[in-house]
NURO-356524 format. One record per residue: x, y negated, z of N, C-alpha, C in turn; residue in one letter. Coordinates in steps of 0.001 Angstrom, whole numbers, plus 500000, padded with zeros to 6 digits. Each point is the difference from the previous one (the first is absolute). Example, Ala and Ser with C-alpha at 12.3 -4.5 7.8 and 13.67 -1.06 7.14 Angstrom:
BEGIN
513190505690507800499110498810500000500900498800500000a;499650498950499280500820498810500060499230498910500730s;
// end
This chain:
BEGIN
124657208720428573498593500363499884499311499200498894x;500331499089499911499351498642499306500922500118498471x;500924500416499762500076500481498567499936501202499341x;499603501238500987499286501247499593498675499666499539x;499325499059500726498571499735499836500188499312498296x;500674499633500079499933499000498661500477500781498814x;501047500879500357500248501390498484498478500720500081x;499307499829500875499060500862499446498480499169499446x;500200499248500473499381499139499226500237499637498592x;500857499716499907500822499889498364499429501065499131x;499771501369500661500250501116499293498294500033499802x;498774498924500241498599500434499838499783499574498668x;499036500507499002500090500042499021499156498249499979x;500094499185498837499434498874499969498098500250500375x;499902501024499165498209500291500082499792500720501167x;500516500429501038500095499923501466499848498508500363x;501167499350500041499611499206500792498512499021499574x;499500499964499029499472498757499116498846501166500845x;499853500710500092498807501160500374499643499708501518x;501281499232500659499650499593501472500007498367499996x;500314499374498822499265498176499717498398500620499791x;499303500382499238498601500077500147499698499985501051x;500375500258501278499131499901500926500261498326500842x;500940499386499869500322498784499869499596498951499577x;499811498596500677499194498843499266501150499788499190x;499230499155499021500783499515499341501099499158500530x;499796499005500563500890499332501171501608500453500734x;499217500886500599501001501129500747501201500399498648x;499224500721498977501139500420499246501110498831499015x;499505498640500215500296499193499083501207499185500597x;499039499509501602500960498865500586500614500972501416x;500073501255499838500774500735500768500885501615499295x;499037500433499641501350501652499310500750499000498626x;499529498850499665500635499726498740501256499496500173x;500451499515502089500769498963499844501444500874500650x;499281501399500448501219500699500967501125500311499219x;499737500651498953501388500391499268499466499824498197x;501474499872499392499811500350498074499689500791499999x;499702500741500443499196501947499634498428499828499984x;500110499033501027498294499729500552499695499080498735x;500468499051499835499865499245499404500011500159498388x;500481500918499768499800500539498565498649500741500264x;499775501076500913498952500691499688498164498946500583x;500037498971500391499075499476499941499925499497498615x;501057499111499553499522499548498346499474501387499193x;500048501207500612500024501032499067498462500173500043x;499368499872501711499030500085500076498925499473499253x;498585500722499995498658499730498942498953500306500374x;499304500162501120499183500496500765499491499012501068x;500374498636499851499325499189501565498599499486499828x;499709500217501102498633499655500355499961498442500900x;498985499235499216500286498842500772498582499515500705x;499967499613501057498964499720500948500059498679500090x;499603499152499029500013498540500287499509499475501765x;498928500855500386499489499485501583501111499857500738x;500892500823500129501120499670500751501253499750499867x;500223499239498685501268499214499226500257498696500152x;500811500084501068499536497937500666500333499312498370x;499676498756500330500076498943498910501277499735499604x;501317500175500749501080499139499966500847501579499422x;499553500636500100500638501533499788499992500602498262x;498266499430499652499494499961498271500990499589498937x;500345499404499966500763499174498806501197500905500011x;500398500337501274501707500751499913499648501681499289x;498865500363500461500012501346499891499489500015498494x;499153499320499814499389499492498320501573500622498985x;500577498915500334501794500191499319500445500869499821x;500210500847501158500429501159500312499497501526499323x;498943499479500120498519501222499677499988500411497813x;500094500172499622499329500090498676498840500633500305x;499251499304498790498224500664500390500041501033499461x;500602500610499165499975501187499429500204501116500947x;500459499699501360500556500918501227498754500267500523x;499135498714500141498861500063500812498555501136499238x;499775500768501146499227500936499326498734500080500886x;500094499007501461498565499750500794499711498569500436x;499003499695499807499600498068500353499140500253501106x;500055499048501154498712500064500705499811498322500378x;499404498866499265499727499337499983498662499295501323x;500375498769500632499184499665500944499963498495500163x;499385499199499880500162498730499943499665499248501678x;501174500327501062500011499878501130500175498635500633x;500485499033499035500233498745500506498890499415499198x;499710498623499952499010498900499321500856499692498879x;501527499564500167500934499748499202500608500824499087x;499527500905500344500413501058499158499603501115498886x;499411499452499052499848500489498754500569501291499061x;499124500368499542500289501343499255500982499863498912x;499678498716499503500600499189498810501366499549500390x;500659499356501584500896499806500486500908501454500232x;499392501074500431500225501153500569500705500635498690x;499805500121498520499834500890499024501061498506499393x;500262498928499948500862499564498955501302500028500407x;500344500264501351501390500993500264500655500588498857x;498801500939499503500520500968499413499932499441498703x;500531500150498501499923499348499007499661500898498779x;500520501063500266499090501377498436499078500785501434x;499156500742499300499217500611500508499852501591500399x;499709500090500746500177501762500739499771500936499000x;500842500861499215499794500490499032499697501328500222x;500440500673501182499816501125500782499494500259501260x;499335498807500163499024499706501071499202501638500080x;499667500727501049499155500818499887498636499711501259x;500053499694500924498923499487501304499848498898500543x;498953499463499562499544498611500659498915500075500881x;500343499022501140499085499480501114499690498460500217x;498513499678499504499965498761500666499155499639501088x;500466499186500618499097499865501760499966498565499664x;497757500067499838499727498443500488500515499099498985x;499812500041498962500448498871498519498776499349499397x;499792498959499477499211499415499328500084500134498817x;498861499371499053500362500345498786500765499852499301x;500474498377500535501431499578498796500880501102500447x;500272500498501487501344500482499698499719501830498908x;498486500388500109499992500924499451499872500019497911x;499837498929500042500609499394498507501522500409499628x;500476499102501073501797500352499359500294501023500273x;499585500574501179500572501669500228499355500528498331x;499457500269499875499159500727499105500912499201498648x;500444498764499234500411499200498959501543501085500306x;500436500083501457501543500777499739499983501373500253x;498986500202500087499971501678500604499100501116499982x;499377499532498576498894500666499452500969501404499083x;501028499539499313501030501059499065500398500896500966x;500030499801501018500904500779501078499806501421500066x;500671500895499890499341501763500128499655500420501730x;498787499361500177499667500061500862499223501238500700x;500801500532500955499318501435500538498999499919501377x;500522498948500745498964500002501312499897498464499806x;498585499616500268499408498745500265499481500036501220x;499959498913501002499376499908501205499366498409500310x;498805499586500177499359499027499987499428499589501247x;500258499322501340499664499502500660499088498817500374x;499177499349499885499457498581500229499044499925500704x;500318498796501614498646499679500307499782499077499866x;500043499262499006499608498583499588498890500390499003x;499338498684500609498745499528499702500024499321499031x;498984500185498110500296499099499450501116500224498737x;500178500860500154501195500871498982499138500646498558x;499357499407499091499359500063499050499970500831499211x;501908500122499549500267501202499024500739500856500258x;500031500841501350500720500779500818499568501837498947x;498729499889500006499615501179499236500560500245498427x;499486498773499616500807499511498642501526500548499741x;500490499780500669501918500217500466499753501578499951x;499116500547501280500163501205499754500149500681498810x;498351500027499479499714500525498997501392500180498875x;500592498574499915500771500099498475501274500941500611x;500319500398501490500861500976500859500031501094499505x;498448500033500162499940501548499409500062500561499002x;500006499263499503500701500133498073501019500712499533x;500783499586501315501715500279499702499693501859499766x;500754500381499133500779501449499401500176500686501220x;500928499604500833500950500792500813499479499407501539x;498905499561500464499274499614500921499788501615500726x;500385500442501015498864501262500435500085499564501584x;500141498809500588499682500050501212499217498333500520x;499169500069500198499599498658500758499359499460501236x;499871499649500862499949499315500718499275498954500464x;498431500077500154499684498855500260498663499169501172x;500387498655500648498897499703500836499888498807499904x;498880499827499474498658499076500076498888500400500268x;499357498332499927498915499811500584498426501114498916x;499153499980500606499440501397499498499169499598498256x;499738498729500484499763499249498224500731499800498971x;501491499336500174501292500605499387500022501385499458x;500642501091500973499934501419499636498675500280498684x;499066499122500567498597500775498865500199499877498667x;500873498593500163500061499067498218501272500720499300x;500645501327500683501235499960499076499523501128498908x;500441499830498838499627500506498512501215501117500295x;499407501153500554500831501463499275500077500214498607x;501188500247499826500318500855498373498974500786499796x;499633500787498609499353500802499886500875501296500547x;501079499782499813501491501673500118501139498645500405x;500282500334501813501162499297500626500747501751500226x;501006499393500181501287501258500110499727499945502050x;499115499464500355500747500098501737499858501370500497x;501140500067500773499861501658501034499639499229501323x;500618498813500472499428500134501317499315498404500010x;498909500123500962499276498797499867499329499737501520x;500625498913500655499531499122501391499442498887499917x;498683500125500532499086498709499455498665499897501233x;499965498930500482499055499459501327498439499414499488x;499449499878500914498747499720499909499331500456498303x;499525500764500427499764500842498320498967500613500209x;499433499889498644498125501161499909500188500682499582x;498795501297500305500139500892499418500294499909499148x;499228499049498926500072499616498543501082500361499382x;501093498992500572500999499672499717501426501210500121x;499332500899500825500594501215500341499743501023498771x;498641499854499982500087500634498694500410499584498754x;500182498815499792500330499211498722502085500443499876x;500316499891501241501270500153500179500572501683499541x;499073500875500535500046501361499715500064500437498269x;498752499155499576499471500260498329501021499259498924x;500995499116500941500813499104498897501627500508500586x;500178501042500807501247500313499942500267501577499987x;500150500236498615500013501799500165501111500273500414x;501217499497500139501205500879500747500186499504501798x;498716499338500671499924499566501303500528501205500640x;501236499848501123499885501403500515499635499657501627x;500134499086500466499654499129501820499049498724499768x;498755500177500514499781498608500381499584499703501305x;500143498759500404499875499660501202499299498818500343x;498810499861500428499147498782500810499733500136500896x;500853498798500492500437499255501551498519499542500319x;498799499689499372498945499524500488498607500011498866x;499622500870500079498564500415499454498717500002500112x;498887499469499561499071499873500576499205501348499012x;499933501197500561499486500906499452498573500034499893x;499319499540498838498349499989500004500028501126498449x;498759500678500462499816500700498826500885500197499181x;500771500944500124500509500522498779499642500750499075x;499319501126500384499180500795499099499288499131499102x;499725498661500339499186499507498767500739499132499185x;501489499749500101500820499757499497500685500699498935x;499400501070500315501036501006499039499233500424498614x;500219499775498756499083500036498810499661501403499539x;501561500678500113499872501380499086500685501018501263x;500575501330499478500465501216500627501146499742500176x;500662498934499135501747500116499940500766499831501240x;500752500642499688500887500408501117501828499286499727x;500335499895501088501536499385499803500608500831500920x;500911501133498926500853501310500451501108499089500131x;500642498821500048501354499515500412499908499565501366x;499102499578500261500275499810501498500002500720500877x;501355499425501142500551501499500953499356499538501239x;499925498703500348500199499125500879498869499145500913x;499090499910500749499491498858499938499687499803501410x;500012498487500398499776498859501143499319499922500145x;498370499728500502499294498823500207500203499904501241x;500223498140500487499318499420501162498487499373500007x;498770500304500757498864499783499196499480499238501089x;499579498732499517499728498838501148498672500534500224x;498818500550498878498708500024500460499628501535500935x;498291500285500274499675500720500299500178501271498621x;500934501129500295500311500997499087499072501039500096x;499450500470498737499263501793500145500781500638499063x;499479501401500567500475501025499663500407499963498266x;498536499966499868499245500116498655500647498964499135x;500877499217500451501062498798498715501193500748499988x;500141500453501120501300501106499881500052500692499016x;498885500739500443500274501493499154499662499311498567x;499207499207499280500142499371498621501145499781499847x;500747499131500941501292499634499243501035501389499943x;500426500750500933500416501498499771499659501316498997x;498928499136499568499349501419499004501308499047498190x;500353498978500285500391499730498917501471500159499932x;500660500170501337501314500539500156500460500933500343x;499201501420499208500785501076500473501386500655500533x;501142498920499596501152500272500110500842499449501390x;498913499734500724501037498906500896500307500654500779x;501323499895500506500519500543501170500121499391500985x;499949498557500091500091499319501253498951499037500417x;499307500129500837498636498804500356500214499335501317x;499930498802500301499660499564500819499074499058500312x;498760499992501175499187499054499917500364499713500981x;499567498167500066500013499569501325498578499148500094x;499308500821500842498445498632500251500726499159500766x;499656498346500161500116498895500561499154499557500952x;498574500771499807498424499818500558499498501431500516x;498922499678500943499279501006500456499573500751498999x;499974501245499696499362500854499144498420500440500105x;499242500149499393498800500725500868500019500976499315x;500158500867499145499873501081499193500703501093500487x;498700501229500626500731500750501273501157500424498826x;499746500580498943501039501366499430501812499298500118x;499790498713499864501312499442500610500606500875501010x;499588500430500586500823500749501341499547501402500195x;499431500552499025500070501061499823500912500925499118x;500363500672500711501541500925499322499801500909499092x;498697500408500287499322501030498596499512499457499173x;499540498848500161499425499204498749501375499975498945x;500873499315500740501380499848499321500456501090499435x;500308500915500746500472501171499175499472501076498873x;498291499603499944499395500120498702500229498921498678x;500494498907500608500058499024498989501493500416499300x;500930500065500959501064500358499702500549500659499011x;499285501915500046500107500483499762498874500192498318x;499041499023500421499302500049498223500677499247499261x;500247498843500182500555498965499176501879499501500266x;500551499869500420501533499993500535500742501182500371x;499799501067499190500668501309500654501505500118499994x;500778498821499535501176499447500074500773499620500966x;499305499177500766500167499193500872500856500668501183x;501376499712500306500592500402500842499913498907501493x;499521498549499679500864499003501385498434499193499698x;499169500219501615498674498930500216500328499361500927x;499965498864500005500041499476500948499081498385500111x;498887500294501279499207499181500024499987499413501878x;498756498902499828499826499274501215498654499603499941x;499432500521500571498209499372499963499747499596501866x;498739499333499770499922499164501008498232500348500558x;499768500128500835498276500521500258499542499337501036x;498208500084500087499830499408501789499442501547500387x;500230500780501035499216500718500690498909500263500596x;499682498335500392498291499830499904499098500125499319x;500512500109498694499027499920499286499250501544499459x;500895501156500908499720501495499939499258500510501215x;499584498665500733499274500677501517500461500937500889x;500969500566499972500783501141500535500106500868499419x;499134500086498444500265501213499432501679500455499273x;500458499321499803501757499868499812500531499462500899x;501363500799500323501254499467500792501175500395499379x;500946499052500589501327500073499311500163501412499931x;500016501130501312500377501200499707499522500591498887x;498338499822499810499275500931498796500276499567498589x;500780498830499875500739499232498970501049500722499575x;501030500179500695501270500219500126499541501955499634x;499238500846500844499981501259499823499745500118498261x;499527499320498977499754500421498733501472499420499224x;501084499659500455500972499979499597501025501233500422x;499379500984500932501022500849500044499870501512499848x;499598499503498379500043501116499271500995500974499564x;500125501147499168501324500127499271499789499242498879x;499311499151499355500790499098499035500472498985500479x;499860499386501035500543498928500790501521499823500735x;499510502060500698501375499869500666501252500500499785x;499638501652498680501321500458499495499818499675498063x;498864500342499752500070499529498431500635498543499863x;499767498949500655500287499058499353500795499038501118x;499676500625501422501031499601501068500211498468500313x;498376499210499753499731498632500202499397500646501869x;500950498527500471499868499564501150498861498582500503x;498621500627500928499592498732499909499507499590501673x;500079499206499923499333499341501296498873499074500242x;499310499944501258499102498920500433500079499586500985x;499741498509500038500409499627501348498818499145500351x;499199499806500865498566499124500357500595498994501054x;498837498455499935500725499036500685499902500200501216x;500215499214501449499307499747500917498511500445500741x;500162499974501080498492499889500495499242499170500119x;500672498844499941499644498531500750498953499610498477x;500563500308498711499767499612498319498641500768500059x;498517498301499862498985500388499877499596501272498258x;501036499734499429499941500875499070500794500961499755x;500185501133500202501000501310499689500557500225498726x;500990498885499649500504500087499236501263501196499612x;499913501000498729501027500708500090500962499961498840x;500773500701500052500696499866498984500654501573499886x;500096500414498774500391501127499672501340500246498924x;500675500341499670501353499871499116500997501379499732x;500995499658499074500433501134499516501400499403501239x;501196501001499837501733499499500539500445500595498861x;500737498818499204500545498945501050499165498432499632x;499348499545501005499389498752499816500557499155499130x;498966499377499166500499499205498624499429498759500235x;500118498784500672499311498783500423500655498613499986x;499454498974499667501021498969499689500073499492501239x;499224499524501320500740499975501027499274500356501071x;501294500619500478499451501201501051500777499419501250x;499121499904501483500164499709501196500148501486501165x;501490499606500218499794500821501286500482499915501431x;499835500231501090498696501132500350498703499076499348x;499255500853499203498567499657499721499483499558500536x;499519498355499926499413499630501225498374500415499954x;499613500389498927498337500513499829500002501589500111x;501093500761499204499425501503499676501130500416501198x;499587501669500120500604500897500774499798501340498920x;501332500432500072500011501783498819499211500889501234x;498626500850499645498735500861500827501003501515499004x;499384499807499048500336501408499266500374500382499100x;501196500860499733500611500170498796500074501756499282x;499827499975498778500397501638499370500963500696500654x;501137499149500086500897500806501249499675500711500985x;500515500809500379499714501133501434500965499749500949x;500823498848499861500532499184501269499386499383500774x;500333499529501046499412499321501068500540498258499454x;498657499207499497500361498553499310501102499180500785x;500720500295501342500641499307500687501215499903499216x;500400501597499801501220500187499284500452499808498551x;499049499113499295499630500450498190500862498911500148x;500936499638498818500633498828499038499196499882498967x;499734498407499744499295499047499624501188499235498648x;499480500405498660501059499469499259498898498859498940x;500921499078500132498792498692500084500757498928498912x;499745500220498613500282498889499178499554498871499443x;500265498731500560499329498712499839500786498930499464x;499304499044499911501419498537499656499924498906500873x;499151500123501487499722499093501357499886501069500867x;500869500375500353499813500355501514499969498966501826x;498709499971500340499818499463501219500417500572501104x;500607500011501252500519500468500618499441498861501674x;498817501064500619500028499551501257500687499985501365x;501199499450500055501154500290500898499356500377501456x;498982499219500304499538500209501358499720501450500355x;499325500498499128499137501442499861500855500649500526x;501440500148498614500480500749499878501094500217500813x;499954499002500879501045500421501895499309501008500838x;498649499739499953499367501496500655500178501019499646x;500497501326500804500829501267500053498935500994499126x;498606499469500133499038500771499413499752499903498533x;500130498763499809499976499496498665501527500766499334x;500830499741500479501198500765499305500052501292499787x;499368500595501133499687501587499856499068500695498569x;499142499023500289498624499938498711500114500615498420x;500931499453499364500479500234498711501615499845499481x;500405500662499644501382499577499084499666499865499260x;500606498431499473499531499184498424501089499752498755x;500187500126499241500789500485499003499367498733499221x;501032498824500044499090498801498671501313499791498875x;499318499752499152500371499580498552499791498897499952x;500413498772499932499510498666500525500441498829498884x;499432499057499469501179499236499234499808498539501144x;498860499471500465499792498809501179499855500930501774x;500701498894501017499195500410500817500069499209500860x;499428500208501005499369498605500599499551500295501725x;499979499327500946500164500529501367499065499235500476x;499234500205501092499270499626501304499773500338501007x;500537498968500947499576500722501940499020500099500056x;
// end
């Protein structure tokens, strides 16, 4: 059995196997497929594709794989300065010529010296994805670094979170090559500055927005036909009326998602005809919406309820033109305020608790009975109340479908 397995192995082409090292640490393929057989062992030296994750490269492991490694192989860095002792400058003189085919860098949490030498060895680099992490306080020329990033030729993807004064100071190109762009705590401003300085943008994405006036942000008519794509998570109180400014300038997009963070007060938020006039004047593209807004019910005197919410979503543009699924679910009785919440499926939330210990699903576009609906729920913290969820009722309640990258438990 055990030398059938091995003629056929023999017989995989080298760019097969090197096609199943990419998914491999570097580690794994170095101080293990390199040591099983001369076959293996030829086709790792052959290899040129490793990605190296300094965060999880013990100390005593560096120096051997350094040897082993030519930098010319290495084509991803993700740099992290995890010990006190341990330096960027210590980390990088391992290596002795410089990443010549470097294509994606990540740094998490660096100071300036170490963003000096990164930048003194790795500014030439044909760099395609950049990703910038830092919550340090005190980091002077973090924007600085950026800026000269974006310089690079062959740059079209980046990556980045800081603090919201940082983000403000970084100097866009007049013409950057980026298609996709992830970037936190951000202004409108800056949203628009990002839009006007990248004509081939085709995704952008902010993890955290404080949406104020946009309409008065915006100078002229121009429009940006490259973008397909767009995110916001929006920490403040959102209206309509910044929406539709910022949509009147992207006719082309096909994919939206909002997520409010805060109570909304602006009824047309949860109105389904409001939306589907907006839709249909300005985004007539748009195949995939997907949003999350947040409301109090008190503040409508009884004149709105979740049901009369939910009935202007189940239109025919809602339910066969465009075949968006949405729901609402209102809190408690006990909650001096009627807090609700309204949303598209499949839920888009960074962390999501279940059974809900605040909301309950009241009413959905569906013409099922809500007991029986699946719940497809993509987050990166999922909470999980174990106690709840031993009660026969609670299990009955929803089938939940998560996408999860953390998760986390409580009795």
């Amino acid at each position: 059995m055990s030398t059938k397995a091995q003629v056929h192995f023999q017989l995989l082409p080298v760019e097969l196997v090197h096609k199943i090292f990419d998914y491999l640490n570097a580690e794994a393929i170095v101080f293990s497929m390199r040591l099983v057989c001369k076959q293996l062992y030829s086709i790792v030296n052959a290899y040129n594709r490793y990605e190296l994750d300094f965060r999880y490269i013990s100390k005593s492991d560096l120096p051997l794989l350094a040897r082993i490694i030519d930098p010319d192989a290495i084509i991803s860095l993700k740099l992290s300065k995890t010990e006190k002792e341990r330096s960027i400058r210590s980390l990088l003189k391992h290596f002795h010529t410089d990443f010549t085919r470097l294509q994606s860098l990540a740094l998490f949490n660096l100071y300036d010296r170490d963003l000096k030498i990164i930048q003194n060895r790795i500014m030439k680099c044909p760099l395609k994805t950049f990703s910038i992490f830092n919550e340090l306080w005190n980091v002077r020329k973090t924007e600085a670094y950026i800026s000269n990033i974006l310089l690079h030729k062959d740059l079209s993807k980046i990556e980045v979170k800081l603090d919201y004064d940082s983000i403000t100071l970084i100097d866009w190109p007049m013409s950057c090559g980026l298609k996709h762009v992830i970037i936190n705590n951000c202004s409108s401003a800056t949203i628009y500055t990002i839009l006007n300085h990248s004509p081939n943008l085709g995704t952008l994405v902010i993890t955290d927005n404080y949406f104020e006036n946009f309409e008065e942000t915006i100078t002229n008519d121009k429009q940006f036909n490259s973008v397909i794509s767009l995110s916001l998570a929006i920490s403040a109180n959102i209206a309509m009326e910044n929406i539709r400014s910022l949509l009147s300038c992207l006719p082309c997009l096909a994919h939206l998602r909002l997520i409010s963070k805060t109570l909304s007060s602006d009824d047309s938020l949860f109105d389904g005809s409001e939306w589907e006039d907006l839709i249909t004047a300005k985004v007539t593209l748009l195949k995939k919406f997907e949003f999350s807004f947040f409301g109090d019910l008190s503040a409508y005197n009884g004149s709105v309820t979740p049901k009369s919410m939910i009935n202007s979503f189940q239109t025919l543009f809602w339910l066969q033109t465009k075949q968006w699924i949405v729901k609402c679910e209102d809190g408690p009785d006990n909650l001096q305020s009627w807090t609700f919440h309204i949303y598209s499926i499949p839920i888009f939330i960074d962390e999501f608790h279940y059974p809900s210990p605040v909301f309950r699903v009241v009413h959905s576009t569906l013409n099922t009975d809500v007991r029986c609906e699946k719940v497809t729920v993509d987050t990166n913290r999922l909470i999980l109340y174990l106690t709840k969820m031993m009660s026969e009722s609670t299990l009955e309640l929803v089938s939940t479908i998560v996408r999860v990258q953390y998760c986390d438990s409580e009795s």
